[in-house]
C-alpha positions as CSV (number, residue, x, y, z in Angstrom):
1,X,37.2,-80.7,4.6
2,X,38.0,-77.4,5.0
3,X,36.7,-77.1,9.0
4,X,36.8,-73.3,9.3
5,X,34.7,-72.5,6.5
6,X,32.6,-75.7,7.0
7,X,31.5,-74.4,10.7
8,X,31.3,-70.7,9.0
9,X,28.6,-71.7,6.4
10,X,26.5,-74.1,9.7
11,X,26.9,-70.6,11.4
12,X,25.6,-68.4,8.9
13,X,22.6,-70.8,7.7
14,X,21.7,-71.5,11.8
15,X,21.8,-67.4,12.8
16,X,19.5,-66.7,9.4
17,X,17.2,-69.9,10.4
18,X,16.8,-68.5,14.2
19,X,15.1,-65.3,12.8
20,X,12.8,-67.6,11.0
21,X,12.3,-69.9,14.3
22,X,11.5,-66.3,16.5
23,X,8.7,-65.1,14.2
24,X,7.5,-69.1,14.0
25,X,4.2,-70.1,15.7
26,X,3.8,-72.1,18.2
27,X,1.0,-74.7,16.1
28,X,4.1,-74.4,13.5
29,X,6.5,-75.6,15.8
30,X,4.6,-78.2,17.1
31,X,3.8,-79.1,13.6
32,X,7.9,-79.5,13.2
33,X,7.9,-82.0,16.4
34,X,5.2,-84.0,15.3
35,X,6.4,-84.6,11.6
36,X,9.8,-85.2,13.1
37,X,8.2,-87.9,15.4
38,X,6.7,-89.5,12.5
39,X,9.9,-89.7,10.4
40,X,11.5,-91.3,13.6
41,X,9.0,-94.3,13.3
42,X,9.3,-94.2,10.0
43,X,12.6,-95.0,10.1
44,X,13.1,-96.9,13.3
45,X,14.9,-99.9,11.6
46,X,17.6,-97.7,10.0
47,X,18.6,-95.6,13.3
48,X,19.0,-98.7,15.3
49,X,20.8,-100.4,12.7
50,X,23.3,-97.2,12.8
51,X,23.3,-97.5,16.4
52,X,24.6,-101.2,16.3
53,X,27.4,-99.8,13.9
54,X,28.6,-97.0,16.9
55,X,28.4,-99.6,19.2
56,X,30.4,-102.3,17.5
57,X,32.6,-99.7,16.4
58,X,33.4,-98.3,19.9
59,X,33.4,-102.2,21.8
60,X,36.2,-102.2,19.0
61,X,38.2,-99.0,20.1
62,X,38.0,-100.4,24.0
63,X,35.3,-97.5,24.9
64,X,34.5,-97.6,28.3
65,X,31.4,-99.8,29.3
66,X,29.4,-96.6,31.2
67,X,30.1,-94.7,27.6
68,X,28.9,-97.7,25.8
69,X,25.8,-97.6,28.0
70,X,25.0,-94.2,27.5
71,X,25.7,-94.8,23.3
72,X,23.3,-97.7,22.9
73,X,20.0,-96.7,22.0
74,X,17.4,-99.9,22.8
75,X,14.5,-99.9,21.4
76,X,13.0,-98.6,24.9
77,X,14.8,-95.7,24.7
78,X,13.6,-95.4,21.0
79,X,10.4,-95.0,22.2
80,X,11.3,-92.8,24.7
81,X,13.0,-90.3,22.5
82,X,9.5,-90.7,20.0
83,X,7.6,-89.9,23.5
84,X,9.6,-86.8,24.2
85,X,9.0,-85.1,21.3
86,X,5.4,-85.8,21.4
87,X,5.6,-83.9,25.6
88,X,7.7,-81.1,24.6
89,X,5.1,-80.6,22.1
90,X,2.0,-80.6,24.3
91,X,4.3,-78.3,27.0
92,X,3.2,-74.5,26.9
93,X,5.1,-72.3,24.7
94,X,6.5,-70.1,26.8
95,X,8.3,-67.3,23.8
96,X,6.1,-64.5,23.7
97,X,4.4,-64.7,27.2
98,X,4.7,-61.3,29.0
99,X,4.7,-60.9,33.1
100,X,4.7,-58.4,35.7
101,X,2.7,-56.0,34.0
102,X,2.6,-52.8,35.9
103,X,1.4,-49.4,35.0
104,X,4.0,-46.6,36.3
105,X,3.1,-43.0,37.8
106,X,3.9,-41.9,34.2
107,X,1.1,-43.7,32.8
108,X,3.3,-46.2,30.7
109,X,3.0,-49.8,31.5
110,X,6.0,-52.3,31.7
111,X,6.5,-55.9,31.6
112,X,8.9,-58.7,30.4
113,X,8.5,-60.9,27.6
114,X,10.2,-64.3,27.2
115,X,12.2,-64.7,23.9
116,X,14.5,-67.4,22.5
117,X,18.1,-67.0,23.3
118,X,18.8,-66.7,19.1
119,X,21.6,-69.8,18.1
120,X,22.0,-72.6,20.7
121,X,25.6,-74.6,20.0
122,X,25.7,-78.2,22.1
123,X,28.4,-80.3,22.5
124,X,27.9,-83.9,23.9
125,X,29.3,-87.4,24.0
126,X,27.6,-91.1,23.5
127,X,23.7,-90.5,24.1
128,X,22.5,-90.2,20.4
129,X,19.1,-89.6,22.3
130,X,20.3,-86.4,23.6
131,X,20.5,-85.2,19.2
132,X,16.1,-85.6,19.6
133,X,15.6,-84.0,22.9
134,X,18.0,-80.8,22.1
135,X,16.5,-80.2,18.7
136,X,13.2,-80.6,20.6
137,X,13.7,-78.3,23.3
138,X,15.7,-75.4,20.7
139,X,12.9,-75.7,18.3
140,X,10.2,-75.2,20.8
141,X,11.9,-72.1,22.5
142,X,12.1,-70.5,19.4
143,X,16.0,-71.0,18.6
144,X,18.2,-72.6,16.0
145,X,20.8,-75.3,17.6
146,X,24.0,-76.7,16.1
147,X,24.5,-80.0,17.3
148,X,28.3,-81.8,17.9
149,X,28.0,-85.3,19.2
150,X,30.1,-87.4,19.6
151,X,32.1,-89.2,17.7
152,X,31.7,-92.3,18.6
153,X,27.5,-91.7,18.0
154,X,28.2,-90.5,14.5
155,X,26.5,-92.7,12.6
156,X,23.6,-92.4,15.2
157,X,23.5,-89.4,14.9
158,X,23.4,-88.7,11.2
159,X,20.4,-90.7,10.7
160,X,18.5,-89.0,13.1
161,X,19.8,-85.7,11.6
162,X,17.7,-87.4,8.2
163,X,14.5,-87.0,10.1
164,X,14.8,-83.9,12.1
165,X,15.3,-82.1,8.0
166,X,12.4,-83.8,6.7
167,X,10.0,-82.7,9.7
168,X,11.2,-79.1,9.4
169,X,10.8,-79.1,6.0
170,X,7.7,-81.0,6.1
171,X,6.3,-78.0,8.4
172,X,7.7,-75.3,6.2
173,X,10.5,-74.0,8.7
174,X,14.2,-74.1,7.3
175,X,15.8,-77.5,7.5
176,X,18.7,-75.4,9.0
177,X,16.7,-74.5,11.9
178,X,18.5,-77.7,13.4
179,X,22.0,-79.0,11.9
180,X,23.7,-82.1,13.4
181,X,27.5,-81.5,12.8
182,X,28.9,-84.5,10.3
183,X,32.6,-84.5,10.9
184,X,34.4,-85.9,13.9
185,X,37.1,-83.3,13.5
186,X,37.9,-82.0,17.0
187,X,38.6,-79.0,15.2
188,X,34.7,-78.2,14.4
189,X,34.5,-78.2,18.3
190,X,37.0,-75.3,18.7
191,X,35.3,-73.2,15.6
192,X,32.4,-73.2,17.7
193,X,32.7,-71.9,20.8
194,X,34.7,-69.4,19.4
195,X,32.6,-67.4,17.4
196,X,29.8,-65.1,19.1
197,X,28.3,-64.0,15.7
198,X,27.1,-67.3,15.0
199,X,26.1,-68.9,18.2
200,X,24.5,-67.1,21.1
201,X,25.3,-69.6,24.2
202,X,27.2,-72.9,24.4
203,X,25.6,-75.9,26.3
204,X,28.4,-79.1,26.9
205,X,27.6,-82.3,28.0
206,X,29.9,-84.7,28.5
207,X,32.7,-86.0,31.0
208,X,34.6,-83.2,33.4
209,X,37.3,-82.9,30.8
210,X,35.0,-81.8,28.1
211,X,33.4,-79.6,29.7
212,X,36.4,-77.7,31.2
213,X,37.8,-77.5,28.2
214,X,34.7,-75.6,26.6
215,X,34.9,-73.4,29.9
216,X,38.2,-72.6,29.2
217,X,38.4,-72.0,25.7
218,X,35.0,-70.2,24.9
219,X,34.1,-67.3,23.6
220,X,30.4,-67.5,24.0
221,X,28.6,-67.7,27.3
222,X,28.4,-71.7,28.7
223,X,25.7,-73.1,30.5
224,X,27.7,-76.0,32.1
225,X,27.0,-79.0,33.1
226,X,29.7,-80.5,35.4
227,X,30.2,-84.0,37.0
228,X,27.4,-85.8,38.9
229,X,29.1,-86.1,42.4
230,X,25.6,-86.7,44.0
231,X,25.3,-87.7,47.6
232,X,22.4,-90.0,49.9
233,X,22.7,-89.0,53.9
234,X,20.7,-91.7,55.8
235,X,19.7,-89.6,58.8
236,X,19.2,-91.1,62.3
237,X,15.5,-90.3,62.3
238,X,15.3,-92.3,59.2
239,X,12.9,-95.1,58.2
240,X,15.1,-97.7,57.9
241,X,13.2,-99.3,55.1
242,X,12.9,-96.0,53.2
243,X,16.3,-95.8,53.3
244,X,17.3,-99.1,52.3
245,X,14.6,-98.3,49.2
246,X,16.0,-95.1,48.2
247,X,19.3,-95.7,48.8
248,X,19.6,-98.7,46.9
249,X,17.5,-97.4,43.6
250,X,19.7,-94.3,43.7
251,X,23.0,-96.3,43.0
252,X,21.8,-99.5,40.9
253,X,18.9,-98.3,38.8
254,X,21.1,-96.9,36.3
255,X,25.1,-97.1,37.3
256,X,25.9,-94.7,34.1
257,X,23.8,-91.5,34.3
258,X,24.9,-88.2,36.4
259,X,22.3,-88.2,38.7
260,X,23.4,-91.6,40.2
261,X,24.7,-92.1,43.7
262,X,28.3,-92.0,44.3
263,X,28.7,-91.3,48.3
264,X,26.4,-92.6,51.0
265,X,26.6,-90.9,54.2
266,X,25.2,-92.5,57.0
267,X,24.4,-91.5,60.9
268,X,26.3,-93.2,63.1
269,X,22.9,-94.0,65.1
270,X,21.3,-95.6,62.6
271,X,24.5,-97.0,60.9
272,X,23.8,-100.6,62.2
273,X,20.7,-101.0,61.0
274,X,20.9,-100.0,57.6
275,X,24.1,-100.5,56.4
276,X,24.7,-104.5,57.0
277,X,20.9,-105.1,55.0
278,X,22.0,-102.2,52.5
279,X,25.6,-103.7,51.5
280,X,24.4,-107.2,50.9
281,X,21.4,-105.6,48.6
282,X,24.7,-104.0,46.9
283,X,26.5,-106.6,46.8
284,X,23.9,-109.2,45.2
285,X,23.9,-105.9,42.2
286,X,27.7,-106.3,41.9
287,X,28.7,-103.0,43.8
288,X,31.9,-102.4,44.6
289,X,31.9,-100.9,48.1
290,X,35.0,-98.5,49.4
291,X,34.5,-97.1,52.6
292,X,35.4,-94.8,56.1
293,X,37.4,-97.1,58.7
294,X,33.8,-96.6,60.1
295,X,31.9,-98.2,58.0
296,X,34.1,-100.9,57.1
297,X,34.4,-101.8,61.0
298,X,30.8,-102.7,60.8
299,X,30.3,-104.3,57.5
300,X,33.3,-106.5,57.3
301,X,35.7,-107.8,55.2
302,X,35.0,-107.3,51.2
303,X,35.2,-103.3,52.0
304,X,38.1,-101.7,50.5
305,X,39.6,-98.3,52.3
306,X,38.0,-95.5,50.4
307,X,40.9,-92.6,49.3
308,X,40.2,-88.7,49.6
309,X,39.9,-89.5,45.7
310,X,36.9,-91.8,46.7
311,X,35.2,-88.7,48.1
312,X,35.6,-87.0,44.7
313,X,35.2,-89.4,42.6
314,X,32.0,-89.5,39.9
315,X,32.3,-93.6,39.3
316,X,29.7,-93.9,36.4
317,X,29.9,-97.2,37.9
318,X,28.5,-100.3,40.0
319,X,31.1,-98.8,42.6
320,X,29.7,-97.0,45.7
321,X,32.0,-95.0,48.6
322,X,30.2,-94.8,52.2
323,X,31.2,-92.4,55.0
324,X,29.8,-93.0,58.9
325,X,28.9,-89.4,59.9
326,X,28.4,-87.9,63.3
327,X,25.5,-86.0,62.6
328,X,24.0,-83.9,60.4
329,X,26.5,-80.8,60.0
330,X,29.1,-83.2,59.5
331,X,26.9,-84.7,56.2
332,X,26.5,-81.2,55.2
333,X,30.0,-80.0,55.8
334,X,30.8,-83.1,53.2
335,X,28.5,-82.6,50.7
336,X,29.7,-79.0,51.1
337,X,33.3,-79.8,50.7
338,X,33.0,-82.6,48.0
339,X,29.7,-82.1,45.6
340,X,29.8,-81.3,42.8
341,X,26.5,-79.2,43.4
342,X,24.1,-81.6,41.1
343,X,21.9,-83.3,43.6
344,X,21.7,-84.8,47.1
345,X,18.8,-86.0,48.9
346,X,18.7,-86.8,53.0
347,X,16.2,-89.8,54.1
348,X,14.8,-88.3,57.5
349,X,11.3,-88.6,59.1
350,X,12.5,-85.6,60.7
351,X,10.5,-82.0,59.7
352,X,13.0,-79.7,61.2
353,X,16.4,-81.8,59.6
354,X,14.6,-82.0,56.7
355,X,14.1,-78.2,56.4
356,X,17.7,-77.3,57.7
357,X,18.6,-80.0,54.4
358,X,17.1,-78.2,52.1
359,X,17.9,-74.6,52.7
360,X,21.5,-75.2,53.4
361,X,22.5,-77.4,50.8
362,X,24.0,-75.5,48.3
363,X,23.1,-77.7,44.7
364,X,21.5,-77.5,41.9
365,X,18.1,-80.1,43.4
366,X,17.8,-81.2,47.1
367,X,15.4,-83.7,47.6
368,X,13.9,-85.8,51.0
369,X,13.1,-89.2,50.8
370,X,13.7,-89.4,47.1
371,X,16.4,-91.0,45.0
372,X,18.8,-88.8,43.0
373,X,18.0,-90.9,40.1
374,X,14.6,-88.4,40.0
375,X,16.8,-85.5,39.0
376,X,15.9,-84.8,35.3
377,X,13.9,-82.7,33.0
378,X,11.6,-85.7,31.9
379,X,10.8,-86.8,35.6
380,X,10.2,-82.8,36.5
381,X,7.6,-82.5,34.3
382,X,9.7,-80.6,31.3
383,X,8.8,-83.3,28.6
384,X,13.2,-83.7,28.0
385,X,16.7,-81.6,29.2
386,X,19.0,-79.8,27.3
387,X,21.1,-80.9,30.1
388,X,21.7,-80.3,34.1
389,X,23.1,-77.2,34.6
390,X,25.4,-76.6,38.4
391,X,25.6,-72.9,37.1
392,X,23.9,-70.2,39.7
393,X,23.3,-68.1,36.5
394,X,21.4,-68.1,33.7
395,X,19.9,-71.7,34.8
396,X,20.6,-74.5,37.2
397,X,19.5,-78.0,37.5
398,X,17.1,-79.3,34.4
399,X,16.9,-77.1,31.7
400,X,14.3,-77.3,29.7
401,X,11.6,-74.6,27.2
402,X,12.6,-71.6,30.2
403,X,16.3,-71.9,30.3
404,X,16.4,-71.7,26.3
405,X,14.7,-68.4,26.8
406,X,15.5,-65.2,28.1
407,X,13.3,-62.0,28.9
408,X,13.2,-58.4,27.4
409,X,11.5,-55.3,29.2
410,X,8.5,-54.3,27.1
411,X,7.2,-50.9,27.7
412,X,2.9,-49.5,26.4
413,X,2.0,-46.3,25.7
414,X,0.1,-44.1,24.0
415,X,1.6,-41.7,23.0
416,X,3.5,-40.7,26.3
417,X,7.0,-38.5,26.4
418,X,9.2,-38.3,29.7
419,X,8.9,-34.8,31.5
């Protein structure tokens, strides 16, 4: 295959499909996600089956068992990529909506209307659930996508690609509107982030290197989505149940996913009372706990010495690094120093620490008294994610219909001229 002119013809048919998807209705849009939906069910038995094939294929090649989680698609999350089609679809359409009307001393009026960003390109690794949930969110906002997964989700990914044609074409948009890329060449990757006339902005998702890479090498604007360094600071006014709860459900319900607890930061006033109940709760999961000469003075042996690597470190697994703070400045001034800006929550019953959290926190979602694991676009009410961006521009955190859009100044007259 011929990669250059292969990624020039997805380029050409995905920018002449996006003009097609920014005239398109909204019931014709929704029509798209329903009949896609429908040819999901339809063929249920075949995707999983070419799931099983990724996954015996990449237990083969030694891949990684948090890559391997993400990869396998059970049929739980089947039904959970079915249901977010079916809530992006019922989400309000948000291309064409003007705000901030205003009439000017001149007697025009202005406002802003939302439009789609034009040709999304998204790069990913493992989740073949992610191929449902970006075609989703792209052909809801109005925009074309190319879509490079991974190659171990290939096969995955190509028989989902089967259904997302037949329900475009099924609704009478261009089956082009959405095109899943079918090699594995790393080349195709390079071709497109490279090219501005075809693709409009570049979303990655995928491990630090990835996504460095893309921010190194692109041509086209990125909206990133960087490593999940996400942090749990047990306050001394905490409820020490609450915190046990939270704490615990951050790091074990899901070890793979990059809103997961890495670092737990703990008050030194409350340190004895949460921590000893909190590391056997770990321990019973099969965490591995590292931790501050602190922490490991309190719970004992079976606590390894955590590194300034520790600190860093986005584990994607049942392995958990614990600091003893001071106080709260000294939490902050280590989230500050060692997030990655995704999310971090504090467990206080304290109003004014709570508040003092939230506005000085510098990431992409602050919570109280909630686990990180809450930090994505299906739990926030956007029906799926295109991803979690820690950018401070165009979007940050879940980005969802909004943050595939962008806004124009529209100006009404009637028949006015500047003096």
């Amino acid at each position: 295959m011929d990669i250059q002119q292969y990624m020039a013809d997805v380029g050409r048919q995905a920018r002449a499909a996006s003009r097609a998807m920014a005239r398109a209705t909204t019931g014709e849009k929704n029509a798209a996600l329903g009949a896609i939906a429908a040819a999901l069910r339809a063929h249920r038995s075949a995707i999983l089956d070419a799931n099983q094939r990724d996954l015996a294929r990449g237990r083969d090649n030694g891949l990684d068992p948090a890559l391997l989680d993400r990869l396998e698609l059970t049929p739980a999350r089947f039904d959970g990529m079915v249901e977010g089609l079916e809530q992006v679809s019922a989400l309000a359409d948000p291309v064409g909506q003007i705000t901030d009307l205003n009439f000017r001393p001149s007697g025009i009026q202005v406002g802003k209307m939302r439009v789609p960003l034009g040709v999304i390109g998204i790069i990913y690794e493992s989740r073949p659930n992610v191929t449902i949930d970006a075609a989703a969110l792209c052909l809801k906002s109005g925009n074309a996508a190319i879509l490079r997964g991974g190659s171990e989700a290939i096969d995955s990914n190509q028989a989902i690609a089967e259904c997302l044609r037949a329900g475009l074409r099924e609704a009478g948009l261009p089956d082009t509107a959405v095109q899943v890329i079918e090699t594995t060449d790393r080349a195709a990757v390079g071709e497109l982030i490279r090219h501005p006339e075809f693709v409009d902005v570049i979303v990655p998702r995928g491990g630090k290197g990835l996504i460095e890479r893309i921010s190194a090498e692109a041509r086209v604007p990125v909206i990133k989505h960087l490593d999940g360094n996400c942090h749990v600071f047990i306050d001394a006014d905490a409820d020490p149940a609450k915190a046990v709860k939270v704490a615990y459900n951050a790091k074990t319900q899901r070890y793979g996913t990059c809103n997961t607890l890495e670092t737990l930061l703990v008050h030194a006033g409350i340190a004895e009372r949460v921590l000893p109940e909190l590391a056997d709760q770990y321990r019973q999961a099969g965490v591995e706990l590292r931790g501050c000469e602190r922490a490991r003075k309190l719970l004992g042996d079976g606590v390894a010495e955590a590194t300034e690597t520790d600190w860093e470190e986005e584990y994607l697994a049942p392995v958990l690094a614990i600091r003893v703070v001071d106080d709260l400045d000294q939490a902050m001034d280590h989230i500050h120093r060692y997030s990655s800006g995704h999310t971090e929550s504090i467990i206080t019953e304290n109003y004014s620490h709570a508040r003092r959290f939230l506005a000085e926190v510098d990431s992409s979602s602050v919570m109280v008294n909630a686990s990180t694991r809450f930090a994505d676009g299906f739990e926030y009410g956007l029906g799926a994610e295109i991803g979690i961006s820690t950018d401070k521009l165009h979007a940050r955190g879940p980005v969802g219909l909004e943050g595939l859009t962008s806004q124009k100044w529209v100006v009404f007259g009637d028949g006015h001229v500047r003096q």
